[in-house]
C-alpha positions in Angstrom: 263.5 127.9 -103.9 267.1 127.2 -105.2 267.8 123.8 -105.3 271.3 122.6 -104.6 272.4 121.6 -107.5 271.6 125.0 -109.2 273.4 126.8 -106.2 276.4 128.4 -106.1 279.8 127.7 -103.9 278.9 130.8 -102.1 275.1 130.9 -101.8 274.0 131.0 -98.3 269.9 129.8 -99.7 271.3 126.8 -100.4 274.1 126.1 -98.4 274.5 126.0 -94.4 277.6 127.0 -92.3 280.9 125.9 -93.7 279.5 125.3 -97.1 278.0 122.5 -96.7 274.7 121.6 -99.1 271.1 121.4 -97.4 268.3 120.1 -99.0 265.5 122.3 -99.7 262.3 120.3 -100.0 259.1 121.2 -99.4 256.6 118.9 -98.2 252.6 118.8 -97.6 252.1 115.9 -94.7 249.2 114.5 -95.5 249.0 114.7 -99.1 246.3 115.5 -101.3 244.0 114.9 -98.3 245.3 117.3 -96.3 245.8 120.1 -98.8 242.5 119.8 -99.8 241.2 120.1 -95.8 243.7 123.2 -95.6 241.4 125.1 -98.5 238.3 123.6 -96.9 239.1 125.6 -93.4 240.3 128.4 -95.5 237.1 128.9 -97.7 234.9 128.0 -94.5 236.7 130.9 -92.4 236.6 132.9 -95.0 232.8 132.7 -95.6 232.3 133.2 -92.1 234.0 136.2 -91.9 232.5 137.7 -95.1 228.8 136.7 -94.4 228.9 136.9 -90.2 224.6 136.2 -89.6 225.4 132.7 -91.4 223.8 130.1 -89.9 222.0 126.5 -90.4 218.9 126.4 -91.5 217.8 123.2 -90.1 218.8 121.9 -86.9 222.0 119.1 -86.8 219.4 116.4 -86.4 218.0 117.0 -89.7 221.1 116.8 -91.7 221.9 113.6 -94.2 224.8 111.7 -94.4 226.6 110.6 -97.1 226.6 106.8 -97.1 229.9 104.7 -98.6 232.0 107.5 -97.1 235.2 106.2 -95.4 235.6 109.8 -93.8 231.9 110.8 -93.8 230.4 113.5 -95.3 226.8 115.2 -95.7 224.5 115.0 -98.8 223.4 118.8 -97.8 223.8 121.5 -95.5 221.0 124.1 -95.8 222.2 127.7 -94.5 220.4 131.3 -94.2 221.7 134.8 -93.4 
């Protein structure tokens, strides 16, 4: 990323039509929070795909949630394959 301050007259990365600077700035929404459920899908997908007979080994009903959790979470989630 070139910033615009480091760019030069003629650099089209850093500057639009006419020469005029644009910001370059990149920016995760959600902060930590969503970074951090972006790797969570990513790992999760990627388990799945590497290990396809995954599964629960108990049924939903049996699972244990986390208590003081302002999202939720579970305590444990037993798996086979």
């Amino acid at each position: 990323m070139v910033l615009p301050e480091e760019a030069e007259s003629g650099d089209t990365a850093a500057h639009g039509e006419g020469g005029l600077a644009v910001d370059a700035v990149v920016v995760f929404s959600g902060g930590d929070q969503e970074l951090a459920r972006t790797e969570l899908q990513v790992a999760l997908e990627t388990l799945l795909r590497r290990l396809p007979t995954l599964e629960p080994a108990v049924p939903p009903t049996d699972l244990k949630r986390m208590e003081g959790l302002l999202v939720g979470g579970l305590q444990e989630v037993p798996v086979r394959w």
